[in-house]
N, C-alpha and C positions, 0 to 999 in steps of 0.2 A: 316387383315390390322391393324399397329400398327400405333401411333404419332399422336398429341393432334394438329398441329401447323391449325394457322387459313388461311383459304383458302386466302389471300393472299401472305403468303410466299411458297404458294405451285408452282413447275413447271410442264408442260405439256410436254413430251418427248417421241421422235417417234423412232421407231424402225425398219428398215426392218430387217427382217425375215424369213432369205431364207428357214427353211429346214421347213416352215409353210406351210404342202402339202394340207390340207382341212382341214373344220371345226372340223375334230374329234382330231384334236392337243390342237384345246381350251382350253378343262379343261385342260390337263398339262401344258397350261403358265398362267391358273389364279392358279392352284395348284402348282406353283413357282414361283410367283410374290408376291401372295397375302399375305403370313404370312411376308414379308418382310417388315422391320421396317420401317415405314417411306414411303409406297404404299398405296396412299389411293382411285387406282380407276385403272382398267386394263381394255383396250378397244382392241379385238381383229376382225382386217378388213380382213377377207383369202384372196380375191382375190388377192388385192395390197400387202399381203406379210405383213402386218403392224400392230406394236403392240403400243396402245398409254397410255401411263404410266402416271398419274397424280401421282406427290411424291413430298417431303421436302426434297429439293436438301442438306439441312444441316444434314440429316439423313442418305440417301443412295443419293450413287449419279448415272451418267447414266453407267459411269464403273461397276459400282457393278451389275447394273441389266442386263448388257452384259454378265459380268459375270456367274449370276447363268443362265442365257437362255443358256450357250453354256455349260454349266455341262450337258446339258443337248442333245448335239449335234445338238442345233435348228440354229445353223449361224448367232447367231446376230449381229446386229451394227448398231449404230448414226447413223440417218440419220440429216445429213446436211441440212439445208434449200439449197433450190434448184437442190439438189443432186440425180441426177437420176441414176448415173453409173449402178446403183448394176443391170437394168434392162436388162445392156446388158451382164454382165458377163459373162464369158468363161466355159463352162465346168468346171469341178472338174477334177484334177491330175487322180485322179481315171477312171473317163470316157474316157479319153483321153489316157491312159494306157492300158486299156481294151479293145477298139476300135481300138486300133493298133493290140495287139496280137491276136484280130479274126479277123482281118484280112488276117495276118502273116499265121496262120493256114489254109488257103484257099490254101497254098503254097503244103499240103500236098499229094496233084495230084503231083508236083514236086518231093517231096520228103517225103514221109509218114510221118517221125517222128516228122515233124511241126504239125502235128494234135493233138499232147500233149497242142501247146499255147494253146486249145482252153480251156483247163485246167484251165492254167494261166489267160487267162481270165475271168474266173468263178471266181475263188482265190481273184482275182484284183477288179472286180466289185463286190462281196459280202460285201468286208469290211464297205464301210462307212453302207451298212444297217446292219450291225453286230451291229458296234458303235450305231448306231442308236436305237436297239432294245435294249440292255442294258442301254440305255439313260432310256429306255422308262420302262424297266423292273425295275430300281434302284427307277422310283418315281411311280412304282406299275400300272401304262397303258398301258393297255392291245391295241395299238392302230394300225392302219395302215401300220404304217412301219415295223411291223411284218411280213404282207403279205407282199408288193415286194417294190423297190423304183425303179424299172426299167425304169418308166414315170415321173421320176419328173420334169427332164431338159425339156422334151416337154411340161410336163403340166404349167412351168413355161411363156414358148413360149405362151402357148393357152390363157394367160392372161393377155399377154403384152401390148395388145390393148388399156385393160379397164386400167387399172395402166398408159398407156404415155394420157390417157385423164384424168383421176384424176391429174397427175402431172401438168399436161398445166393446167390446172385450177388453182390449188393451186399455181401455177407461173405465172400468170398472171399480175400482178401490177410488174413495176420496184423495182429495189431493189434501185435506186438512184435519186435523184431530186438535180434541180438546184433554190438555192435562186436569189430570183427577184430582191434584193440589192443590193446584192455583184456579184451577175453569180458563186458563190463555188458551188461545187457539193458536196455533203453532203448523207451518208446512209436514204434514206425512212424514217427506223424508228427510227433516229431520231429527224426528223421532230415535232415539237410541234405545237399545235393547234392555228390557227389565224397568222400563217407565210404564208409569199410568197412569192409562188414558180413562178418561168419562164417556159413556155411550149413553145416550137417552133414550126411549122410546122414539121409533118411528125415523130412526136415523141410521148409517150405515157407520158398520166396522169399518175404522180405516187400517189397523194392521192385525196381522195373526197375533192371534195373545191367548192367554187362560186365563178367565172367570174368576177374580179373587174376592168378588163381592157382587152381592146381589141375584136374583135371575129374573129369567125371561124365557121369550119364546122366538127364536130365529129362521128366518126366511133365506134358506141356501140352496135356490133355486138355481141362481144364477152361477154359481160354482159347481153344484153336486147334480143338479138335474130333480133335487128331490122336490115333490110337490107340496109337502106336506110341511109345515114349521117345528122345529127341532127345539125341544126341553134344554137349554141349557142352566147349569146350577157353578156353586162356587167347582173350583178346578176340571171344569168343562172346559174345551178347546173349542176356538172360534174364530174362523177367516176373515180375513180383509175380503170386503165388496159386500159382503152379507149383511142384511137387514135384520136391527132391533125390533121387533116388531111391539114387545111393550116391556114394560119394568124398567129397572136402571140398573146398569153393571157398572163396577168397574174392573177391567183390563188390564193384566199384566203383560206386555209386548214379549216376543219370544224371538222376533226375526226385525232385521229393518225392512222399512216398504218396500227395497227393490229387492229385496229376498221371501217375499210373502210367496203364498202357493198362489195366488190371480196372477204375481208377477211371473213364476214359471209356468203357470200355461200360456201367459201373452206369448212368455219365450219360446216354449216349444209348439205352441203352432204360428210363431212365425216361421221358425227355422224348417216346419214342416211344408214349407209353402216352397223350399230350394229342393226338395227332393220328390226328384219326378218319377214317374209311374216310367212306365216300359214301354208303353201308346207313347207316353207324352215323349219319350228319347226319339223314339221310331219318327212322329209326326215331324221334331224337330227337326231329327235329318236328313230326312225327304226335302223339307222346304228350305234346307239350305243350300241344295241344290234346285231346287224347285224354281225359284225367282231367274237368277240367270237364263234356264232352260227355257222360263215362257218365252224372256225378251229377246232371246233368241230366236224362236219359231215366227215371233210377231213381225220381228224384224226380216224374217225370210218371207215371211208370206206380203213383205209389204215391198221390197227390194227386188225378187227373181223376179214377179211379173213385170215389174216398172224396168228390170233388165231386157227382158224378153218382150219387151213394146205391146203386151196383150192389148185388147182391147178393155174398155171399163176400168181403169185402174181406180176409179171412185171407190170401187164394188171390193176389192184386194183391198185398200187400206180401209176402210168398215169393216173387213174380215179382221184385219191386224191388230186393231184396237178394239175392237169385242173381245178375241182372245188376250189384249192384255190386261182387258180391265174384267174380264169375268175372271180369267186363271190367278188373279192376286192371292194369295192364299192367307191372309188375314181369318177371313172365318175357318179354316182347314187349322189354323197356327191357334188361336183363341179358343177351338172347341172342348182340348184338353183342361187348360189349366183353368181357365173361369168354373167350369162343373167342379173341377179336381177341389178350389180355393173354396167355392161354396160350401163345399162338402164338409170339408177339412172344420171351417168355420161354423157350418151349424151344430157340428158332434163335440165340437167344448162349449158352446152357450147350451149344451143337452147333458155334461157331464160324460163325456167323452172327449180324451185329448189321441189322437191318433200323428203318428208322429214325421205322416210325410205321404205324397200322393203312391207310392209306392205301396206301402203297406195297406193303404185303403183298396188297393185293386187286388193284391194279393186277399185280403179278407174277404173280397165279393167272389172267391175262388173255392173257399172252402169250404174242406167235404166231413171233415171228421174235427172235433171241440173236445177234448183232454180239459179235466177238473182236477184239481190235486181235492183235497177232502177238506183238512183241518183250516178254517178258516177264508177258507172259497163256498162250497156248499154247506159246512157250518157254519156255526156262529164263533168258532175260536172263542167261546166262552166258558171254560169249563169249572166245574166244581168235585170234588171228591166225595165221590157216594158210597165207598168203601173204603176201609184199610182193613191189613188183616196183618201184627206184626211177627214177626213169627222168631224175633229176639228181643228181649226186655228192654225199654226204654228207645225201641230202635225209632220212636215218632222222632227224637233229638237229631236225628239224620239227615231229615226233609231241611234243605241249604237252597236247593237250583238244580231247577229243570227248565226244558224249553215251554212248559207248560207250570213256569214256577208262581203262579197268582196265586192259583188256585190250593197248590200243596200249601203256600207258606199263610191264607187265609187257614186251612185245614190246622197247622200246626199251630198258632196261634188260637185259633180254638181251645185247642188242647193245654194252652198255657206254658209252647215251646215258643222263643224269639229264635227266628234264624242269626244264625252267626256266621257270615260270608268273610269277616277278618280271621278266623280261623281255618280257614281253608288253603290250603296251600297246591301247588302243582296242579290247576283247575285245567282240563280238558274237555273239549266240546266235539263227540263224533257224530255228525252229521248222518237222521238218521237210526241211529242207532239210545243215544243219549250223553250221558258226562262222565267224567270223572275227575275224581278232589281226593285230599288227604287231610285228615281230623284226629288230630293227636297223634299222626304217624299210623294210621290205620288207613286204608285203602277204601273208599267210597264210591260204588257204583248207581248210578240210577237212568233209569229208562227202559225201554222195550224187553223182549225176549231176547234179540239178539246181541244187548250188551250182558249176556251169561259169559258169552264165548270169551269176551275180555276177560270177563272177572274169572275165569277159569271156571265156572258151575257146571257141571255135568248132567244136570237135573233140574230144571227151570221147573219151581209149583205153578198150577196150576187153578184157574178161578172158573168153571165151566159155565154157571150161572151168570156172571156179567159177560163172559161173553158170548153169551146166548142172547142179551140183549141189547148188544150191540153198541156196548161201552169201551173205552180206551180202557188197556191193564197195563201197567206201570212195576217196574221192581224196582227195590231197592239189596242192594248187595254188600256186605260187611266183607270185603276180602275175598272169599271165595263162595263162602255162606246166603243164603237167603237170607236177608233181614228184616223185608217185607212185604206185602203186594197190595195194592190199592188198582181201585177201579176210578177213571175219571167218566164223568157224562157231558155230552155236548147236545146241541139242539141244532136242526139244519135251520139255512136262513129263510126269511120269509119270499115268497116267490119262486123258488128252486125248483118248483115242481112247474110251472106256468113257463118258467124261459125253459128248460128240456123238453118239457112238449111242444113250445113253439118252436126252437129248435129242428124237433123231428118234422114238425109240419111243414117248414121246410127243406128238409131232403138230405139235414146233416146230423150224421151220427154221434154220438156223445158218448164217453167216457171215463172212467175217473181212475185216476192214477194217485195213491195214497204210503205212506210208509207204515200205517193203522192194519190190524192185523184184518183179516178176508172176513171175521163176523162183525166185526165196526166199522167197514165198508161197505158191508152190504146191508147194513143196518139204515146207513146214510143213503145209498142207490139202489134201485133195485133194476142194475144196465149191467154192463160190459165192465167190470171193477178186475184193477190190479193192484191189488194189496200188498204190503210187507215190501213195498220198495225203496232202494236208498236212493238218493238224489241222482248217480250216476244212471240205476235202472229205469229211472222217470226218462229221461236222456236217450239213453237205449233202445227205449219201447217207442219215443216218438220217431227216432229215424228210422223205427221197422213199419210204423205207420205210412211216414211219409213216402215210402217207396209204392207206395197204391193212390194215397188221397193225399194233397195238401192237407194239412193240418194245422190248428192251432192249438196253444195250452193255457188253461186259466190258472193264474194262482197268487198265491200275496205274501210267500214268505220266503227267507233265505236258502232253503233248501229248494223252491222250484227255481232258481234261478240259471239254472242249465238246462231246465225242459223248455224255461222259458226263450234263449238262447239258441236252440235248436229246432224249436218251433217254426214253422213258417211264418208264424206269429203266432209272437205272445202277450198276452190281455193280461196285465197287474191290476191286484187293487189296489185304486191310489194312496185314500184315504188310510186303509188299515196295514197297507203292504211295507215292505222292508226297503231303505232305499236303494236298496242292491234288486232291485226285484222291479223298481219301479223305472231305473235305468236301464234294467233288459228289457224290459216288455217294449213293445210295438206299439200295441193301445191302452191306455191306462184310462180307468172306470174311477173316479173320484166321486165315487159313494161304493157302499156293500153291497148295490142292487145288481145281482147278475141278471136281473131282466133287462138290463139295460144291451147285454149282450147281441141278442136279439137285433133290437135297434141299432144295433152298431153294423149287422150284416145287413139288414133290409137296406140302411143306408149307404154301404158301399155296393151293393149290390144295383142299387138304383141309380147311383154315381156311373157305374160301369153301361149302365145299358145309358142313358144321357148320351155319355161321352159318342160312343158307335152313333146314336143316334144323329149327335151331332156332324161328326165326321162324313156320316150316308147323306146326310142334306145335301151336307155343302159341295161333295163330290158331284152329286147324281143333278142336283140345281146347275152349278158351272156345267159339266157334261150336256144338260140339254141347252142350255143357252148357245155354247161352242154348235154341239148340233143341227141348230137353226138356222146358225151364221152360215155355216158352211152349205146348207141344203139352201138357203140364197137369200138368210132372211137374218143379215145382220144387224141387230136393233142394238145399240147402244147402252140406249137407257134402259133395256132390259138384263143388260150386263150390270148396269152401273146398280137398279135394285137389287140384283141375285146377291151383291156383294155385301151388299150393307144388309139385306134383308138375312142372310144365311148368319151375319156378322151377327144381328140380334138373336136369332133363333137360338 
C-alpha cells in the first residue's frame, strides 16, 4: 500500500464482486489492490460479494480499481448507494448458450447427430472458467476456479437472502427530508446539524434529531427490535429509519445522515462480517491447503496407472475426476461465513448489533451472564424518597452526582437552584462518588465509602431504607456528616422473564453492583456482589472466567472494564455511555434485556448450522469419493454433492 495523504482526504469505496466465489479469492484481491498507489485498506465481505477499498481518490480512483479487479476476471463494479440490481442479474451469455445447446442435444432420440450440441456445450460453458483460470494463473493462485465454476450462479442464489438483509439494513434511513421552513425537499446528506426538518404522519425519520414540536407515536422496530410504537413529545429523541406513525413533528437534527445511529450499525455489522470466528480461520486454512492437495491426488490417480500401463484406464481417470470434482471445497469454504453473515444480519434488523463472527460463537459458549444493577436490571431512574440533613441549610449542597437528576429535581423542589459555576477543583471517583469545593469548603457526596476521603470516622446510618432496598447517598461538609438521603429505583420490565429463560437454559446469572448488599439484593434475589468499584467488577469476572466463559451486561462508565474483560460484553445501546458501547461485544439498542436471551438462542443456533454444515459437506464428498473407489465412479453424482452441499 503506497500514499502519504491524511486520513481525511481519504474515500471509502464498495464494490460488488460477482466472480468473488469464496473466501479462497481473498488473497488474490488484497494481492491486487494492495500494491496499488494510493490503497490504504481492502476489506473483503464473501457472502454479500463485496470489496471495500479505503483510497486517495486524488491517486487512484474507483475506475482504476474496477480496473485492475476485472484483469483479473472477478466482475467488478461501483456499487451505487442504494443499488441492489447486481443481486438479481441474469445469467452469463455463457450459461444461457450452454443450456440451450443441452438441451437441443436431448433432440438426439430424434435425430442422432444433435448429440454433437452436447459438445458445444462443453466448448460454450468451459470458457469463462478458462478465463478465469488464467486470471488466476497470471497473478500465480493456485485457487478454486481451477476446480469447476459449475455452481456459481446457484451459489450466488444461496446467498441472496443474507445480502437483501444486509442491503435493507444499510437502506434503511431515507435518502430525502423536507425542511420545516420552507416544506423544500432537499438530499439527507445534505442536511446540516441543528436544521429542521417536517415529518408527517405515516412517513420515515430521515435523520436523528429531538422533537421541538408537536407528537406522535413511532414505530422503532426496525432499529430497537421493539414491537410496540414509542410516545414521543416535544424534546423526545428520535432516529433516522423509524416511522411516524401519526401527528406532525417537527425535528431538530442533532448528527448528519452519515453519523446517525442506522448509519453506525450499517458500519459496524458491516465491519462485523471481516472478523472471523475460529471455525471459520481453521476451515480457511485447511483449504488453503486443501485445493493443491486434491489436484494432486487426482493427478496421481490419473498419471501412475496411465504410467504402469494397467488395464481400464477409462475406470482411473472417472476415479480422477470424481475426486476432483467431489473434493472442491466450495461448500466446506461457504459453510462458515453464509450462516456466520446471516446471523450477524438478522440480530440488527432484531436490535441486536453483535460486532463480528467471532464474538457470535464465543456467545453461543457461555455459561455464566454478570449484570451490573444500576441501569441494567433497573431502570436508572431514580427519585429521592428521603433526605435527612443533619447540618442546617445543607439541602444548598446538592451540585452533582452520578445520579445527579434526581438530587437536583429534589433540590429545586425545595426552592435550591444548583450552582455548578461555583464549584471549583470537581472530582469524579469512580465508584465511590465526587468531590468539589464551594466557598473554599470541602464537599463530598456519594456512597459509604467516600467517608474514608472525607476523613469521617463514623458514617450515619438509615437502617429502614436499607431494609428496603433503596440506594443511601451522603453528603460530607469536610469532615462532618451533612446529610443522608435515600434514592429509590424500580427494576426493568422483563428482568424476571430473560433470568429465567436464562436459567432454562443452562446459564448461570449474576449481578455485580457498587449498591450496597441490601439494594442488591432488593433488585436480585441470585448470586449478588455488592459494594464493588469498577476495578472489583474486573476482578471477579476473571475469577469467573477461570471455570465458565462468561459474559457481562451493563450500560455505564464504570462497567467498562468488566466489560473489557469479559469474554464478552453486552452494552446498552440506546441508554449506555459511549465508552461502554465501544467495549461491548454486543450492543442491545433498546432497554429490553429479554432481548438477551435471543441473542444466545441465536448464536447458539448459528454454532450448531455451522457443524451442521461442515458434517454434510464432509460426510456427502466422503461417500461419493467412497463409491468411486469401491468401482462406481458417477460423475454427476459428484458434480450434484457439490452444488447440492453448496446450497444446503
Amino acid at each position: 500500500m503506497k500514499g502519504d495523504s491524511s486520513s481525511k482526504d481519504l474515500e471509502k469505496s464498495y464494490f460488488d464482486v460477482l466472480g468473488l466465489c469464496c473466501s479462497s479469492e481473498v488473497p488474490l484481491i488484497e494481492k491486487i489492490l494492495q500494491p496499488l498507489e494510493g490503497v490504504h485498506h481492502v476489506s473483503v465481505i464473501v457472502p454479500s460479494r463485496t470489496v471495500i477499498v479505503l483510497h486517495d481518490a486524488a491517486l487512484i480512483s474507483q475506475f482504476q480499481i474496477v480496473k485492475a479487479l476485472n484483469q483479473a476476471r472477478l466482475e467488478a463494479n461501483v456499487r451505487m448507494k442504494g443499488d441492489q440490481s447486481y443481486r438479481n442479474k441474469w445469467p452469463s451469455p455463457y450459461a444461457g448458450l450452454c443450456g440451450l445447446l443441452l438441451l437441443l442435444s436431448f433432440l438426439k432420440y430424434v435425430y442422432p447427430p444433435f448429440k454433437w450440441l452436447a459438445l458445444g456445450a462443453v466448448a460454450v460453458g468451459i470458457i469463462p472458467l478458462i478465463l478465469k483460470a488464467i486470471a488466476s494463473l497470471r497473478s500465480l493462485r493456485f485457487d478454486i476456479n481451477v476446480l469447476m465454476l459449475i455452481a456459481e450462479w446457484l451459489e450466488r442464489r444461496a446467498s441472496h437472502k443474507a445480502t437483501a438483509v444486509m442491503s435493507s439494513l444499510m437502506n434503511i434511513a431515507p435518502q430525502k427530508a423536507v425542511l420545516a421552513d420552507t416544506g423544500e425537499e432537499v438530499n439527507a446528506n445534505e442536511v446540516i446539524v441543528n436544521t429542521r426538518l417536517a415529518v408527517k404522519a405515516g412517513t420515515m425519520i430521515p435523520i436523528d434529531g429531538i422533537v421541538v414540536e408537536g407528537n406522535c407515536e413511532v414505530d422503532e422496530k426496525a432499529l430497537t427490535g421493539e414491537s410496540f410504537p414509542v410516545s414521543k413529545q416535544v424534546d423526545s429523541i428520535v432516529w433516522a429509519g423509524t416511522v411516524n406513525l401519526n401527528g406532525y413533528i417537527s425535528v431538530k437534527t442533532t448528527a448528519l445522515a452519515e453519523a446517525c445511529v442506522v448509519a453506525r450499525m450499517a458500519k459496524l455489522v458491516e465491519e462485523a462480517q471481516n472478523n472471523k470466528s475460529k471455525t471459520q480461520r481453521y476451515v480457511d486454512k485447511c483449504a488453503k491447503y486443501y485445493t493443491p492437495a486434491v489436484c494432486v491426488i487426482a493427478a496421481c490417480l490419473a498419471a501412475i496407472p496411465a504410467a504402469m500401463r494397467v488395464h481400464n484406464l477409462d475406470k482411473w481417470y472417472h476415479l480422477a475426476l470424481v475426486v476432483l470434482v467431489s473434493a472442491c471445497p466450495c461448500a466446506l469454504i461457504l459453510s462458515t461465513p453464509v450462516a456466520a453473515f446471516c446471523a450477524l444480519s438478522k440480530a440488527a434488523t432484531s436490535g441486536l448489533l453483535v460486532k463480528g463472527a467471532e464474538y457470535l460463537e464465543t456467545l453461543s459458549t457461555v455459561k455464566v451472564i454478570c449484570f451490573d444493577k444500576t441501569g441494567t436490571i433497573t431502570k436508572g431512574e431514580f427519585s429521592v424518597s428521603n433526605f435527612h440533613p443533619l447540618i442546617i441549610d445543607s439541602d444548598k449542597l446538592l451540585y452533582c452526582h452520578p445520579m445527579a437528576a434526581a438530587l437536583i429535581d429534589y433540590a429545586q423542589s425545595r426552592s435550591v437552584e444548583p450552582q455548578p459555576d461555583n464549584v471549583e477543583e470537581f472530582k469524579d471517583f469512580p465508584g465511590e462518588g465526587i468531590y468539589g469545593k464551594i466557598d473554599g469548603k470541602d464537599i463530598y457526596i456519594g456512597n459509604q465509602k467516600i467517608a474514608i476521603r472525607a476523613g469521617c470516622s463514623q458514617v450515619p446510618r438509615n437502617g429502614s431504607d436499607n431494609n428496603e432496598g433503596k440506594s443511601i447517598g451522603y453528603i460530607f461538609w469536610g469532615s462532618s456528616p451533612a446529610g443522608i438521603f435515600s434514592l429509590s429505583d424500580s427494576c426493568r420490565i422483563g428482568v424476571k422473564e430473560a433470568l429465567e429463560e436464562l436459567k432454562s437454559m443452562g446459564i448461570k446469572t449474576t449481578m455485580l453492583t457498587g449498591d450496597c448488599q441490601a439494594a442488591a439484593n432488593h433488585a436480585q434475589n441470585q448470586v449478588v456482589h455488592a459494594e464493588l468499584l469498577p476495578q472489583d467488577k474486573a476482578r471477579i469476572i476473571k475469577e469467573i472466567q477461570r471455570e465458565f466463559p462468561t459474559a457481562m451486561v451493563g450500560d455505564g462508565l464504570n462497567d467498562a472494564p468488566a466489560l473489557a474483560t469479559a469474554d464478552i460484553g453486552i452494552s446498552m445501546g440506546v441508554s449506555g455511555s459511549a465508552l461502554a458501547n465501544e467495549t461491548g461485544h454486543v450492543i442491545l439498542m433498546s432497554n429490553d434485556i429479554r432481548k438477551i436471551p435471543i441473542a444466545v438462542k441465536l448464536a447458539r443456533k448459528t454454532r450448531r448450522k455451522i457443524f451442521e454444515n461442515i458434517f454434510i459437506a464432509i460426510v456427502t464428498k466422503a461417500a461419493i469419493i467412497a463409491l468411486a473407489i469401491a468401482g462406481h465412479p458417477l460423475v454427476w453424482a459428484a458434480v450434484l454433492a457439490d452444488v447440492g452441499t453448496c446450497l444446503l
